[in-house]
C-alpha positions as CSV (number, residue, x, y, z in Angstrom):
1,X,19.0,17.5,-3.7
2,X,19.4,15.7,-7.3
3,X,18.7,12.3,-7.7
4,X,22.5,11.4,-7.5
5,X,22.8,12.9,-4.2
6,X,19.6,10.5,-2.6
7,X,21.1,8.0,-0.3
8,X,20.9,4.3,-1.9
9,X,18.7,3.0,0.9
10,X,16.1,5.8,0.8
11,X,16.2,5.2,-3.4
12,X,15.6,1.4,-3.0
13,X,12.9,1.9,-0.5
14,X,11.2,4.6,-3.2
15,X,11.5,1.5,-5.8
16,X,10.2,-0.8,-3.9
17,X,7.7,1.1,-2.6
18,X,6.8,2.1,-6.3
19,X,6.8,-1.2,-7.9
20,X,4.5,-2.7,-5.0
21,X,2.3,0.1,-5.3
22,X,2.0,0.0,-8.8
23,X,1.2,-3.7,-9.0
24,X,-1.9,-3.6,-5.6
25,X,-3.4,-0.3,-7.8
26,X,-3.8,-2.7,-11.1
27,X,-4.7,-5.7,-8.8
28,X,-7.4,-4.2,-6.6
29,X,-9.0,-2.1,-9.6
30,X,-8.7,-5.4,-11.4
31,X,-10.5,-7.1,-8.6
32,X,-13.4,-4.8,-8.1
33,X,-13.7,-4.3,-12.0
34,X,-13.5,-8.4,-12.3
35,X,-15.0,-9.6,-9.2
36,X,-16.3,-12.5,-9.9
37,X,-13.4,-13.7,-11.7
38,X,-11.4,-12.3,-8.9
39,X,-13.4,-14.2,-6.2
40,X,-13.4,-17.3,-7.8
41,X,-9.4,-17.0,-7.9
42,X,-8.9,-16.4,-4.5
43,X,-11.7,-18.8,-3.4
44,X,-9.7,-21.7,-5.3
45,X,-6.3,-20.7,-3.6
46,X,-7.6,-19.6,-0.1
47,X,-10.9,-21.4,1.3
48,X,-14.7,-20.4,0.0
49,X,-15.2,-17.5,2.9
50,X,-12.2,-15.8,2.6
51,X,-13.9,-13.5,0.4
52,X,-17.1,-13.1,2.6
53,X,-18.0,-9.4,2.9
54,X,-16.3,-8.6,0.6
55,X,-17.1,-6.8,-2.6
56,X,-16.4,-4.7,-5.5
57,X,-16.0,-1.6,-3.5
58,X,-13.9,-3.2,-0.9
59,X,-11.1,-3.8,-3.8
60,X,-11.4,-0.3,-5.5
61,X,-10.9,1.4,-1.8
62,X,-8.0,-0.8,-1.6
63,X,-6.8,0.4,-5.4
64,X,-7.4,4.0,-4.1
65,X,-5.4,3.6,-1.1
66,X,-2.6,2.3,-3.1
67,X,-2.8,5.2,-5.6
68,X,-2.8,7.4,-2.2
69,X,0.2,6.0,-1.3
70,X,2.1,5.9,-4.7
71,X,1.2,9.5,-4.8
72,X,3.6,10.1,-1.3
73,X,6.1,8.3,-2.7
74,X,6.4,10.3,-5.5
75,X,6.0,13.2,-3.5
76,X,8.8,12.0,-1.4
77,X,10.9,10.8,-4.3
78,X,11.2,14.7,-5.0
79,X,11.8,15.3,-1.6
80,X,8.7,16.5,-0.5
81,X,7.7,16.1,3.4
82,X,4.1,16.1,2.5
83,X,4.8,12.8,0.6
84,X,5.8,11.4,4.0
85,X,2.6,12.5,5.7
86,X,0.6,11.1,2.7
87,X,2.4,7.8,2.7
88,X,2.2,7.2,6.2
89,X,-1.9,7.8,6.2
90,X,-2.5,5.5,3.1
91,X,-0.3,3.0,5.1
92,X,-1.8,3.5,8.5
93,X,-5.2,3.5,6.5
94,X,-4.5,-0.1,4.3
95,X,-3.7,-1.9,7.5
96,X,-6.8,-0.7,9.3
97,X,-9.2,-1.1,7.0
98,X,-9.7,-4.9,6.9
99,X,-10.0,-4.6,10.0
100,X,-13.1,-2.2,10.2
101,X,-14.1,-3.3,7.3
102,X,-13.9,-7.5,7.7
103,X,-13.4,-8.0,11.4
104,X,-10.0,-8.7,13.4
105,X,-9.4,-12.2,12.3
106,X,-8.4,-10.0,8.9
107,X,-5.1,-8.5,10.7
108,X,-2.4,-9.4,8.7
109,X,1.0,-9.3,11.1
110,X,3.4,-9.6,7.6
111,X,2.2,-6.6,6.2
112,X,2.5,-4.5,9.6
113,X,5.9,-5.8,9.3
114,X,6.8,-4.6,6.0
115,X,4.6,-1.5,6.6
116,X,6.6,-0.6,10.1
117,X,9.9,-0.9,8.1
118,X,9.7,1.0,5.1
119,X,7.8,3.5,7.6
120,X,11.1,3.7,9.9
121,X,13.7,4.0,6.7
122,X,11.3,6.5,5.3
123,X,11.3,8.4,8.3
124,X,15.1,8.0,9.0
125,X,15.4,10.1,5.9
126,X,13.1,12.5,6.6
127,X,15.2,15.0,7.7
128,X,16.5,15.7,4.1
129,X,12.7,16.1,2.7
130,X,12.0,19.7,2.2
């Protein structure tokens, strides 16, 4: 299958997909290169303990996960099942991980939602990854 042949939906998901990716990698490595900075900033938007235990490893996991995840994506973008597998463990794994990491007063219900729907259109297509 050439690009040309890819259903718009499963193309617009891949964008999407990429573009989000592409901006938590540069924003997590940014965060755990530039913590303080990076605390500071989301201390004066949030409240001062949103950013307990967290630290500079906490953000670069997160900018690994993302580049996990990019990595399916592209994988599925060439219409690879294995990218499929791969972006559905870097998901399942970024949702989890606050969880473990910060407590369950860290679950964030939007991003499940987001999560859960590019999981279903990804996996609607599945059947034309090789």
């Amino acid at each position: 299958m050439n690009q040309n042949n890819k259903p718009l939906l499963f193309k617009a998901a891949l964008l999407l997909s990429t573009i989000a990716g592409c901006m938590s990698v540069i924003i997590y490595l940014g965060a755990a290169l530039f913590y303080e900075q990076a605390v500071n900033k989301i201390q004066s938007i949030t409240n001062i303990t949103s950013t307990d235990g967290t630290s500079p490893l906490y953000f670069a996991v997160f900018g690994l996960l993302y580049a996990f995840s990019l990595f399916g994506v592209y994988k599925m973008y060439h219409i690879r099942k294995i990218g499929f597998w791969v972006y559905l463990i870097a998901q399942m794994t970024i949702l989890l991980t606050p969880i473990l990491w910060l407590g369950k007063n860290s679950f964030s219900m939007t991003n499940t939602i987001f999560t859960g729907l590019f999981i279903l259109i990804y996996l609607y297509f599945y059947r034309i990854l090789k």
